[in-house]
N, C-alpha and C positions, 0 to 999 in steps of 0.2 A: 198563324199567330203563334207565337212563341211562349212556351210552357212555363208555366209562376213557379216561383218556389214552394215548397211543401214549408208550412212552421209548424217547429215544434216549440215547445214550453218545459225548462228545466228550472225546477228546485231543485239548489245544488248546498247540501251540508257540506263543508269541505275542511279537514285538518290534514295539514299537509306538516306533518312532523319535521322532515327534511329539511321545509324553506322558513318554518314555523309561521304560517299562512294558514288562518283558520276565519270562518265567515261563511254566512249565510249569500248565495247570491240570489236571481230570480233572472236566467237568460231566458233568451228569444234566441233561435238557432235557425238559417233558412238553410233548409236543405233542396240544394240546388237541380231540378232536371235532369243533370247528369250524372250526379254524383250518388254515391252508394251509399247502406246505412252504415256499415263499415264505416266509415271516412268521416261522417258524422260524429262519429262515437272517437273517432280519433282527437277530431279537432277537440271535442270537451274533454279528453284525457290531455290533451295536448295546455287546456287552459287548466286544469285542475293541476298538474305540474309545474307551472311555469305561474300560479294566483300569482297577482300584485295590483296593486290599488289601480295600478295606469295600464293595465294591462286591458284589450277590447281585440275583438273580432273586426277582423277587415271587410271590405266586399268580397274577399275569398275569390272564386271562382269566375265570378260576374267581373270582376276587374282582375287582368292579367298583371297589371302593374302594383297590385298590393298581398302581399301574402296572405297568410290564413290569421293569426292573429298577429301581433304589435304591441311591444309593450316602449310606450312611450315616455320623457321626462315630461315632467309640469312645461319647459320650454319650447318642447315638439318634440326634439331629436329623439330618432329612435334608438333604443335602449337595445332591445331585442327584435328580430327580424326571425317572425315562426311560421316554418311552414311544414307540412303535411304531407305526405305518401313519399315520390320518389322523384324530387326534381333534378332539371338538369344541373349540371356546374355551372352554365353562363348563369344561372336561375341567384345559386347561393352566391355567386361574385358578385353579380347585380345587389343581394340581398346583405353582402358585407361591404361592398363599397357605401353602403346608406345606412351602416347600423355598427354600433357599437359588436353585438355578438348576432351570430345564425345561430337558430335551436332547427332541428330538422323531428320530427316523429315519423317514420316511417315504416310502413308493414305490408302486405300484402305477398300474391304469388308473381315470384319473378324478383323478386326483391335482392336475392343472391345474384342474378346474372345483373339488375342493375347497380349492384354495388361492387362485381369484378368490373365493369364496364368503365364506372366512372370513382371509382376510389383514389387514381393515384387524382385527377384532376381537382377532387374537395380535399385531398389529403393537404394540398397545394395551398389552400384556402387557411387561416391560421383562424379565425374566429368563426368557423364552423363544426359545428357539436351534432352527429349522429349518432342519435336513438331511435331503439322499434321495437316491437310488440311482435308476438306471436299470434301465428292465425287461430291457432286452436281461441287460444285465450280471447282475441276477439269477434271470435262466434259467439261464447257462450255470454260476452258482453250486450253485441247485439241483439240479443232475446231480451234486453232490456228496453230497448228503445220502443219510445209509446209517443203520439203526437203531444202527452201532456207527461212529463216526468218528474219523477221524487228520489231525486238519488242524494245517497249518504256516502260519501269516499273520504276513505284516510287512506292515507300516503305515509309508507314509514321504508327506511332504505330500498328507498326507490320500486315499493311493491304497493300496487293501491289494492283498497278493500273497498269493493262497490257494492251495495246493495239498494235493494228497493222493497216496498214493504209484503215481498212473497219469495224475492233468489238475492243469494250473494254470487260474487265473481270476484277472481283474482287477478289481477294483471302486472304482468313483469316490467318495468320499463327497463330498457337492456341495452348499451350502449357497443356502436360498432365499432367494431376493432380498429385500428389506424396505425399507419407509422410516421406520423409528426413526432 
């Protein structure tokens, strides 16, 4: 029999300076069987950067064919196509050929060899935007994660301040180099 998702529960205060996106949400986040709390905490950084009224979490993981979040028009059409860690370039073609923009968050070990690997190929790509996170900075994020959580993040040049009600944490959002 195949493994359930873990839920977590987030209270999310959010002022997001940059997009000027501020509001209270109340997610439900299923953190997947395979997936790490890393990659969790990414995906909610990934929507605390990117709030917008239409903006929602996809099946993620459990469906191949829908990214990590979507930020959608009133009419469907996708607006933004967001996904998380290190995909392929067939991954963001498929994900610009159905979306107005690709946002990418990506971080982890290895992340250097898969960005010589495939740079010139998303370079190629004209509506795909990489950004990522530092590992350090999200270790010390993951010490926050609790199946029931209270987080407050502001967002001010692209630098969030996350706290909960005992640690704060810094996190850089940091855009990869390119040559479009």
């Amino acid at each position: 029999m195949a493994e359930k998702p873990t839920i977590h529960k987030l209270n999310l205060s959010l002022s997001n300076m940059d997009t000027q996106v501020y509001g209270d949400y109340n997610l439900t986040i299923a953190l997947h069987p395979s997936e790490t709390i890393e990659r969790m905490m990414v995906r909610i950084l990934a929507f605390c950067y990117r709030a917008a009224e239409n903006l929602t979490f996809a099946r993620g993981l459990s469906s191949p064919e829908d990214p990590e979040l979507w930020l959608k028009h009133d009419n469907g059409t996708i607006l933004e196509w967001i996904e998380v860690g290190q995909p392929s370039p067939d991954r963001l073609k498929k994900g610009a050929s159905q979306s107005s923009a690709v946002k990418v968050f990506s971080y982890g070990r290895g992340l250097d060899v898969w960005w010589k690997t495939n740079a010139a190929a998303i370079n190629a790509l004209p509506k795909v935007v990489i950004n990522y996170f530092k590992v350090d900075e999200l270790q010390a994020l993951c010490a926050l994660a609790d199946k029931t959580m209270s987080l407050s993040v502001t967002i001010t040049e692209s630098i969030a301040y996350i706290s909960n009600a005992s640690d704060n944490v810094t996190i850089t959002l940091l855009e990869m180099e390119t040559v479009k």
